[in-house]
C-alpha positions in Angstrom: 19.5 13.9 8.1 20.9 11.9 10.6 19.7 8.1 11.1 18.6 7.5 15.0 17.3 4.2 15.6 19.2 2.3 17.8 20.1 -0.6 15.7 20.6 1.0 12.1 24.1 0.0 11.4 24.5 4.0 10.3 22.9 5.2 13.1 24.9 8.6 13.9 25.9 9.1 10.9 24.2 11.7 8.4 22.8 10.6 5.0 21.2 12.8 2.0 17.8 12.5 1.5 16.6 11.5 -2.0 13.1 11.8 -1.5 10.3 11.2 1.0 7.4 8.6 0.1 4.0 9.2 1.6 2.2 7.1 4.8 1.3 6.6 8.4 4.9 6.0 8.7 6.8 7.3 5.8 10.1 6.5 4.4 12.7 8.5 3.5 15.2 7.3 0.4 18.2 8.0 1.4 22.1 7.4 -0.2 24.6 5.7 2.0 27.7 6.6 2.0 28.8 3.9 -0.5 26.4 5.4 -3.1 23.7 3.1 -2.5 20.2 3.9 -2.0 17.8 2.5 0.5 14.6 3.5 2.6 14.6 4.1 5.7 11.0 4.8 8.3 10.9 8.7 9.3 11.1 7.5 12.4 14.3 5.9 12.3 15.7 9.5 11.8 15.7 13.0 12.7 13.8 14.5 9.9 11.6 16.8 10.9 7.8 15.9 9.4 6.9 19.1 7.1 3.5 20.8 8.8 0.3 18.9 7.7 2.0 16.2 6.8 1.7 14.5 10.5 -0.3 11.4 10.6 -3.7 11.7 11.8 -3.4 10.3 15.5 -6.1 7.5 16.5 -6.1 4.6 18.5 -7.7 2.3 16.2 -6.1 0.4 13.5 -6.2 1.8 10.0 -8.8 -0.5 8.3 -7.4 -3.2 5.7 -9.7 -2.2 2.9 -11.9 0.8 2.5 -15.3 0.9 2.6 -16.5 3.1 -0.2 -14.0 1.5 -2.6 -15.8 -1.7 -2.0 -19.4 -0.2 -2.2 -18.3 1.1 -5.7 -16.8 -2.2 -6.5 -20.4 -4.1 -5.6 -21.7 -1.0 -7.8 -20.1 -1.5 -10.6 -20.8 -5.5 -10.9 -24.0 -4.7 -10.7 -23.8 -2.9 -13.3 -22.3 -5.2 -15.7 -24.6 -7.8 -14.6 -27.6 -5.7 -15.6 -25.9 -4.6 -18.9 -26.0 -9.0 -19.7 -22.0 -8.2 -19.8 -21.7 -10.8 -17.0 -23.9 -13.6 -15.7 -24.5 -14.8 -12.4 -23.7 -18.2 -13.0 -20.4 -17.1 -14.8 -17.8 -16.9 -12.1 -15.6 -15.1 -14.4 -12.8 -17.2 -15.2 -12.9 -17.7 -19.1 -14.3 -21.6 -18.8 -18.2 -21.3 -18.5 -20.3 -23.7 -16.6 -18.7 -27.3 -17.0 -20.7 -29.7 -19.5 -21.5 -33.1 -18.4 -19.3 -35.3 -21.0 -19.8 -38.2 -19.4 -16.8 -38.9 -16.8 -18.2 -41.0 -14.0 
């Protein structure tokens, strides 16, 4: 694989790939010529994206946190709320509600 991006300090020069990581962008590990191994984006390079493994194409944003994993998140609290595993007026830190000892 040969590096492309204009500024890569090894850019013309052909590294072996290690592995490739998964992502809108995925990297590539690569070793340098001194050995070393670094990542580098696919698109920094002239590897050639295996079929199906493109990156779906929108013009939005991917979002920051799924939806459905945060349903199932508000599920399961639920859950343990109703099970008396965790009050509502326990905010989950290990302390409990403070007692009034007197500090004015």
């Amino acid at each position: 694989m040969t590096i492309t991006h204009p500024f890569h300090p090894l850019r013309g020069q052909q590294v072996e790939v290690i592995r490739v990581r998964r992502g809108t962008d995925p990297d590539i590990v690569v070793r340098h010529p001194d050995g070393s191994h670094a990542a580098v984006a696919m698109s920094w390079t002239d590897y050639a994206v295996p079929t199906g493994m493109e990156p779906p194409s929108t013009s939005t944003p991917p979002h920051l946190l799924d939806f459905t994993g945060l349903r199932q998140a508000v599920q399961l609290i639920a859950r343990i709320r109703q099970d008396g595993r965790y009050s509502a007026a326990d905010d989950g830190d290990g302390f409990g509600t403070p007692a009034d000892d007197g500090y004015d």
